[in-house]
C-alpha positions in Angstrom: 0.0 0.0 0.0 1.0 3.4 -0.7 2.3 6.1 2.4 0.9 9.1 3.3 2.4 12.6 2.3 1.9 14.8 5.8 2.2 18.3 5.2 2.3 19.6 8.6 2.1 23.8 8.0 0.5 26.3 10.2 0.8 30.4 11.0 3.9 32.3 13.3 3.0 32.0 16.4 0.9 28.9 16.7 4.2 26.7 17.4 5.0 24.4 14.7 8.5 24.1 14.4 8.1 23.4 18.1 5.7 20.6 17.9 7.0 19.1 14.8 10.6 18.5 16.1 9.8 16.6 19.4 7.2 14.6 17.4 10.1 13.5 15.1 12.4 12.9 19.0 9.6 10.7 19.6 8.6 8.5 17.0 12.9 8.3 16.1 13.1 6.7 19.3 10.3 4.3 19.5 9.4 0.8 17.9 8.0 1.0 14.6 10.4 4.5 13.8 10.8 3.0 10.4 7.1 3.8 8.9 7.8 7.6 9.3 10.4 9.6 7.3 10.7 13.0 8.1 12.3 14.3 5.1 14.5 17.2 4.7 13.9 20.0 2.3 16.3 22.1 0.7 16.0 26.0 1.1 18.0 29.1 -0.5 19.0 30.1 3.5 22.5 30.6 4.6 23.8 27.3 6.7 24.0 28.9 10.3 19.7 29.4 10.0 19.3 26.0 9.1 17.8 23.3 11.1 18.6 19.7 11.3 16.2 18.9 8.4 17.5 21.7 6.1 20.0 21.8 3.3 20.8 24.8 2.5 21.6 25.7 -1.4 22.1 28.7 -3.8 19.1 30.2 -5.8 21.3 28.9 -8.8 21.4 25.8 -7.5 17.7 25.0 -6.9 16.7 25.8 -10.3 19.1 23.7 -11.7 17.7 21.2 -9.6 13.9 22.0 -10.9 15.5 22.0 -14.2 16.6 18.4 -13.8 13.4 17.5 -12.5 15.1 16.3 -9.1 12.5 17.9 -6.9 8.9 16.1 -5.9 7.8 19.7 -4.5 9.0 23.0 -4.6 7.6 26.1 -3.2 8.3 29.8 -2.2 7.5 31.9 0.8 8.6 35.0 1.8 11.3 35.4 -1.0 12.8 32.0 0.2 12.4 28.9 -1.8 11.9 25.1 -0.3 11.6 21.9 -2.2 12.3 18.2 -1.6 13.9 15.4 -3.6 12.4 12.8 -5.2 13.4 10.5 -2.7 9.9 11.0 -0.8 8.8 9.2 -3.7 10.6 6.1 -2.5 9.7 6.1 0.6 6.3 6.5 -0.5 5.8 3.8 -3.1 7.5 1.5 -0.2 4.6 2.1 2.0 6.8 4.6 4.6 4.7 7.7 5.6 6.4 11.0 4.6 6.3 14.3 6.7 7.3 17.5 5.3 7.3 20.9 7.1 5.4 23.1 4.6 3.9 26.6 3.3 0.3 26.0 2.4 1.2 27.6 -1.2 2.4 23.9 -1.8 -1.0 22.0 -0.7 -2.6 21.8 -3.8 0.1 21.0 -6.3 0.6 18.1 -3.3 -2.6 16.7 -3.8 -2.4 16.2 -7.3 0.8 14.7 -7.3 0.4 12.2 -4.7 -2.3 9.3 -4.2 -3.0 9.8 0.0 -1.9 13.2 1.3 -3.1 14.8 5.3 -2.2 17.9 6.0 -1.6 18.9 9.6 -2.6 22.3 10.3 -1.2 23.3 13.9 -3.2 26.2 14.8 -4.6 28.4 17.4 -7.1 31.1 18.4 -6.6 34.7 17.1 -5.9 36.1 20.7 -3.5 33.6 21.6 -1.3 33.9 18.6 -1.4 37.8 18.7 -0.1 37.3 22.7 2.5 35.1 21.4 3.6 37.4 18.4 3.3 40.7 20.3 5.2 39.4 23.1 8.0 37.9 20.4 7.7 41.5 18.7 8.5 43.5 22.3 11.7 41.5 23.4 13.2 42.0 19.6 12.5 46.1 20.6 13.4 46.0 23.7 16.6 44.5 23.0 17.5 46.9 20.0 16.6 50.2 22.4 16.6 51.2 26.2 13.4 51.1 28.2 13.3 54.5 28.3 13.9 55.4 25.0 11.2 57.0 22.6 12.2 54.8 19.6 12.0 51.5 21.8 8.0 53.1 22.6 8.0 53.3 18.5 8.8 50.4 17.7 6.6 48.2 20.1 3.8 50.6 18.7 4.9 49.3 15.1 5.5 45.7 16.1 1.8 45.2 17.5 0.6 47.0 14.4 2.4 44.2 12.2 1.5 41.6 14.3 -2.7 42.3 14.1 -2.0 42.2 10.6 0.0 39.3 10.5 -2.6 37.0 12.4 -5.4 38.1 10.4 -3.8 37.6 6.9 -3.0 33.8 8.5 -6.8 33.4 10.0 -7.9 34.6 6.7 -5.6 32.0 4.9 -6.0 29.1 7.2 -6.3 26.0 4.8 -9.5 23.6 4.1 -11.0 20.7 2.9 -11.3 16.7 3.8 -7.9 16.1 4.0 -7.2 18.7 6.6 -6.6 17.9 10.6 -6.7 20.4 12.9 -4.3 20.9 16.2 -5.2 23.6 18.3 -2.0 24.1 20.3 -2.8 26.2 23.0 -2.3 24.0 26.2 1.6 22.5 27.3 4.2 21.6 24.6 3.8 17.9 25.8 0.2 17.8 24.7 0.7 19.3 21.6 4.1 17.2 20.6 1.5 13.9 22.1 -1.4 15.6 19.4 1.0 15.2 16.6 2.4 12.0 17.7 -1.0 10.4 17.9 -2.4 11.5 14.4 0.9 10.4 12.7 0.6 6.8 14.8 -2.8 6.8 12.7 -1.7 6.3 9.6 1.2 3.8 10.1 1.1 0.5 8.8 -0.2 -2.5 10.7 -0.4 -6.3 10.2 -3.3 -8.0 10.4 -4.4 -10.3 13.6 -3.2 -13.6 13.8 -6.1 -15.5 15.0 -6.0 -18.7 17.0 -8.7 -21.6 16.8 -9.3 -24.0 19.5 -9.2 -27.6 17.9 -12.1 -29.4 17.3 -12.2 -33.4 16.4 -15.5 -32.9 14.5 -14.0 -29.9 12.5 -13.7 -29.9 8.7 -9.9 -29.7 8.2 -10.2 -28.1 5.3 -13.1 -25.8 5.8 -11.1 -24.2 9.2 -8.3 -24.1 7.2 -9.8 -21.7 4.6 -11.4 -19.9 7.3 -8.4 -19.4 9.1 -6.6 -18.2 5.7 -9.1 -15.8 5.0 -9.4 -13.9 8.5 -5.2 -13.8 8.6 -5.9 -11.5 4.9 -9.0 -9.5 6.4 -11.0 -10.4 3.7 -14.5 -10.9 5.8 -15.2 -8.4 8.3 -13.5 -8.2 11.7 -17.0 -8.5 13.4 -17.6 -11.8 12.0 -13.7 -13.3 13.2 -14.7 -12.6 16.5 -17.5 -15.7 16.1 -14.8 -17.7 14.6 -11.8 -16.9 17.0 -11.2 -17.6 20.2 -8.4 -15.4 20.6 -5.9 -12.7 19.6 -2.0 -12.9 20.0 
């Protein structure tokens, strides 16, 4: 069966990158690690702003990889450009899920491309991302001018100003449709990291039950042994193997 391609995107403020990198510290270090891929994305950014899952490259050089038809996505935000290699195809066709950190300029070209694609939209309410923002906005101020100083009271004035327009644009923008789930992160970083964690544990591949029947003298060898062949593949419905079983392992 094919993966699924998560595009996990959401607005400043509402704590993505946060969320996104200890759900990747989690499921790395668990049984069953090898479903997910979090993949790695080039981006026209010098090295020392790059995270762990970044590769930084040249605007020269990402075209000449879109030239070369090396990249599976490719977007642009904020006169940066992103994109990732083909290799998420791989993984994909090998039944691996595939989570990319994303702009929501990408989300439709993604779902034609790809066969099963969720996108995680970590979110939150207008007032908490404008407390966030605005309080992100007044310690960049304060540290570029005294407390006293008219310019700092300037540029707090300015920040906030940016900020209410900021959220609105990206409450405006928030994406939709049936693919899209929704975490509101607004309570501790655990619980939000445990949100993601949870909807990714979803999607992952799992074998089906091995059933064990208690033997029977009177039995038709041959009929239990189609039956048992045919619950292993899940081809009747679960409800009925509970008639048939009796147990799990």
């Amino acid at each position: 069966m094919v993966g699924t391609l998560f595009l996990v995107l959401g607005p400043s403020g509402a704590g993505k990158d946060t969320l996104l990198d200890g759900a990747r510290a989690a499921i790395e270090g668990s049984a069953g690690a090898e479903h997910t891929v979090f993949a790695k994305r080039w981006i026209t950014r010098a090295p020392e702003k790059c995270s762990e899952l970044e590769m930084p490259v040249s605007h020269e050089e990402m075209d000449a990889k879109s030239d070369l038809c090396q990249l599976a996505l490719h977007w642009e935000a904020h006169d940066t450009q992103y994109a990732v290699g083909n290799e998420i195809k791989t993984a994909l066709a090998k039944g691996r899920n595939v989570v990319i950190n994303v702009s929501r300029t990408c989300i439709q070209t993604a779902r034609m491309k790809f066969a099963r694609v969720r996108v995680i939209n970590i979110t939150a309410s207008e007032e908490v991302l404008l407390e966030r923002l605005t309080a992100r906005g007044r310690d960049s101020a304060e540290s570029c001018a005294p407390l006293s100083s008219p310019l700092r009271n300037a540029q707090v004035i300015r920040a906030a100003r940016r900020v209410r327009e900021r959220v609105a644009r990206a409450k405006a923008l928030e994406p939709s449709g049936p693919d899209i789930i929704d975490i509101v992160n607004e309570g501790s970083r655990e619980e939000g990291i445990a949100a993601v964690v949870e909807t990714l544990r979803c999607y992952e591949p799992r074998p089906p039950p091995r059933v064990i029947f208690c033997r029977d003298d009177h039995a038709d060898p041959e009929a239990t042994s189609r039956l048992a062949q045919a619950l292993s593949a899940s081809t009747i419905p679960s409800f009925l193997s509970r008639f048939a079983a009796v147990g799990t392992d």
